[in-house]
Phi, psi and omega in degrees: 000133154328120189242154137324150145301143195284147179093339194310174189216146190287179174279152153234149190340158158282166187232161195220118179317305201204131190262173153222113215260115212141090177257073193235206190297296207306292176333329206262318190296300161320314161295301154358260149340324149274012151202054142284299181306348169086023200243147199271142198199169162188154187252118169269135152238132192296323183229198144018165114274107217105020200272016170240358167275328192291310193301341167301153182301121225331311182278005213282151172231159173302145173292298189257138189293217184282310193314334188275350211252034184262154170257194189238133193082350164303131173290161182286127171289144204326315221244055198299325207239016174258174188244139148317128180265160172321304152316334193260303181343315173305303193291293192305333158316302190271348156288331195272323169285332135000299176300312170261349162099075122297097205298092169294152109192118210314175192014068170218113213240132212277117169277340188181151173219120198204150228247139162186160213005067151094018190234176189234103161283122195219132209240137199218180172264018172244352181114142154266196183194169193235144168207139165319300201227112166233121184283138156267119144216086171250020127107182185259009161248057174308293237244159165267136185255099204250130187273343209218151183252149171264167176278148191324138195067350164286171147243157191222153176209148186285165196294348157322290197296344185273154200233251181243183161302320198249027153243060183218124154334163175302170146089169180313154197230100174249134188257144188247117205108120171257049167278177160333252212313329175301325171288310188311304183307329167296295203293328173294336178281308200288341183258051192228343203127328185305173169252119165269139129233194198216105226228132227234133164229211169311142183198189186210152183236137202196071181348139192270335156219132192247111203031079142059031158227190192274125189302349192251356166278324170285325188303320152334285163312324181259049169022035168309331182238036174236353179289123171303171184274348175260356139293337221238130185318308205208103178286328158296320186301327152329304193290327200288321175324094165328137182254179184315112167252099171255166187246146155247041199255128187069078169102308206103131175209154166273156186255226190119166199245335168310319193276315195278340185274302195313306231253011163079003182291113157287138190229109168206156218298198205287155188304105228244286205183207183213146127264171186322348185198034163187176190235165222223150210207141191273144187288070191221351185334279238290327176271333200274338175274320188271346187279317197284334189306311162312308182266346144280016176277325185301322193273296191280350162299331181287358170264289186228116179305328159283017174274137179236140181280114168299123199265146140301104151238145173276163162283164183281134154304154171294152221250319212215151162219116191296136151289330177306344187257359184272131197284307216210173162222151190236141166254093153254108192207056127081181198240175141232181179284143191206101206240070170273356156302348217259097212241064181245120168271153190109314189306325229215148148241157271266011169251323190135327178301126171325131182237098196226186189206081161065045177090345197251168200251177178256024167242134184285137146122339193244118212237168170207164201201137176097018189265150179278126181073041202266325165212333175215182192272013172254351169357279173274350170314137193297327160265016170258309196300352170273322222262337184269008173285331178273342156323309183279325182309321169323293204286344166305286193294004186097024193238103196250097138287175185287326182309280175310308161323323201277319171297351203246344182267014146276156164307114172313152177267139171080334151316147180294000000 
């Protein structure tokens, strides 16, 4: 065996102002800003730049159209009221980091981050380095959230993981989540051919345009994504809230259960479980249809007060769906945050959630960026995530406005 020479010294690490782990809209827009500022960094990604947009399924197009989706120092995309597919979304990423020279690097997949002499030692499949300062910014959809181990012999896979139709086995395809992607992804199977059904829990219903404008353009108007987390009553009751299930597909169109029933989809209420030779569905379709119903009334009154809603109602759905004839099952039932590299205590509190104040954390040197509500409510949306990237940048290179003094002489929610 190879011995070190007496006296030899280990190698140590290279050091780095500020690592940022995360190469997506949040990380790149922060880099963007930090290195206007002259200030030294560098962005680690486990795959790519864009690599949880590469993973998505083939056909997926943006939810909001361009105008919300620009980044800061970016030109407008051409098309201001058209949606971007998951490929040009991808392409406009690695251009944008380009553009300003974002010191990347790509396949370096993060092992451990820890905190020691007075530096964050962050250990890597590429090798480490010590740094002062580490961004999470792996966005607020990390980890796929699956409720059910499915039975034995099914294959079952989360909507990340779904591509197209014809890489899912034969036989019926039951999808679980009426959200955005559950719906969109169901209405693409039945119009490929598939046999669907869709098991439907809180969602929500909302027109992809409303008196001949775009719904996120009223949102806009009613100044809905510029509200902070110190408007809002209750911010987890928030987080909770079903988002929209809208299309940016041909145009942009709307979805809807009215739409997945026209298209031959069986629709029945939230998933319960499986027994040995079925998947077994709670009788609530009727209320979970009147609860979305309620909240597009909410929603479009707030536009125009005289507006009236055509209520949805359903046939009651089957109760039970035999597994022998179902090829596959899909989750699409949404993600969580997922740091199991961070081995800093204090940061995550007993849920796993960041516990921060307009990114800084109540552990010094440890910051996090691109969280849903992390400060207003476009927070994590790809052209809401600048103004809070340029906030943190600030408080990186020093440059502490009153504004920002003043955010910082409140109290982290949650903290001790």
């Amino acid at each position: 065996m190879n011995r070190p020479s007496r006296g030899a010294r280990p190698t140590r690490a290279p050091h780095v102002q500020t690592i940022v782990v995360g190469a997506g809209q949040a990380g790149l827009a922060l880099s963007f800003y930090l290195t206007a500022a002259g200030h030294e960094h560098l962005v680690l990604d486990r795959g790519r730049v864009g690599q949880r947009w590469r993973e998505r399924w083939d056909s997926l197009t943006l939810l909001s159209p361009n105008w919300m989706n620009q980044l800061p120092g970016a030109p407008a995309h051409e098309n201001q009221d058209g949606f971007l597919g998951r490929s040009e979304f991808v392409d406009y990423l690695r251009s944008y980091a380009r553009s300003f020279g974002a010191p990347l690097l790509e396949g370096t997949d993060v092992e451990r981050v820890e905190r020691r002499d007075g530096n964050y030692h962050v250990r890597t499949t590429k090798g480490s380095w010590t740094a002062h300062n580490v961004v999470l910014a792996t966005g607020d959809a990390a980890q796929p959230q699956i409720p059910l181990a499915a039975p034995p012999g099914v294959r079952a896979l989360h909507s990340s993981e779904y591509r197209r139709p014809d890489s899912l086995p034969s036989g019926r395809i039951l999808v679980v989540g009426a959200g955005a992607s559950g719906q969109q992804i169901a209405l693409e199977l039945a119009q490929a051919g598939r046999d669907v059904a869709i098991a439907v829990g809180r969602h929500s219903r909302a027109p992809r345009r409303f008196r001949g404008r775009d719904i996120f353009a009223w949102l806009n108007v009613l100044g809905d994504f510029d509200r902070t987390i110190d408007e809002l009553p209750d911010v987890e009751a928030a987080k909770r809230v079903p988002l929209f299930p809208v299309s940016g597909a041909n145009g942009g169109e709307d979805l809807g259960l009215d739409r997945l029933a026209g298209s031959g989809i069986t629709i029945s209420g939230r998933l319960r479980g499986f027994d040995r030779k079925h998947a077994l569905f709670a009788d609530d379709l009727a209320d979970n249809v009147a609860a979305a119903n309620a909240r597009l009334r909410k929603l479009v009154r707030r536009i125009d007060p005289a507006a009236r809603v055509d209520e949805l109602r359903l046939e009651p759905g089957p109760r039970t769906l035999g597994l022998d004839d179902v090829g596959a099952i899909i989750w699409a039932t949404g993600y969580r945050r997922a740091y199991p590299w961070l081995d800093v205590p204090g940061v995550l509190d007993d849920r796993g959630e960041v516990v921060q104040r307009r990114g800084v954390t109540r552990i010094r040197g440890i910051y996090v960026l691109g969280l849903a509500y992390q400060y207003r409510r476009s927070s994590h949306f790809i052209g809401g995530v600048g103004r809070d990237a340029e906030t943190l940048a600030g408080q990186l290179v020093g440059a502490r406005t009153r504004a920002f003094d003043r955010t910082l002489a409140s109290p982290v929610r949650g903290a001790a």
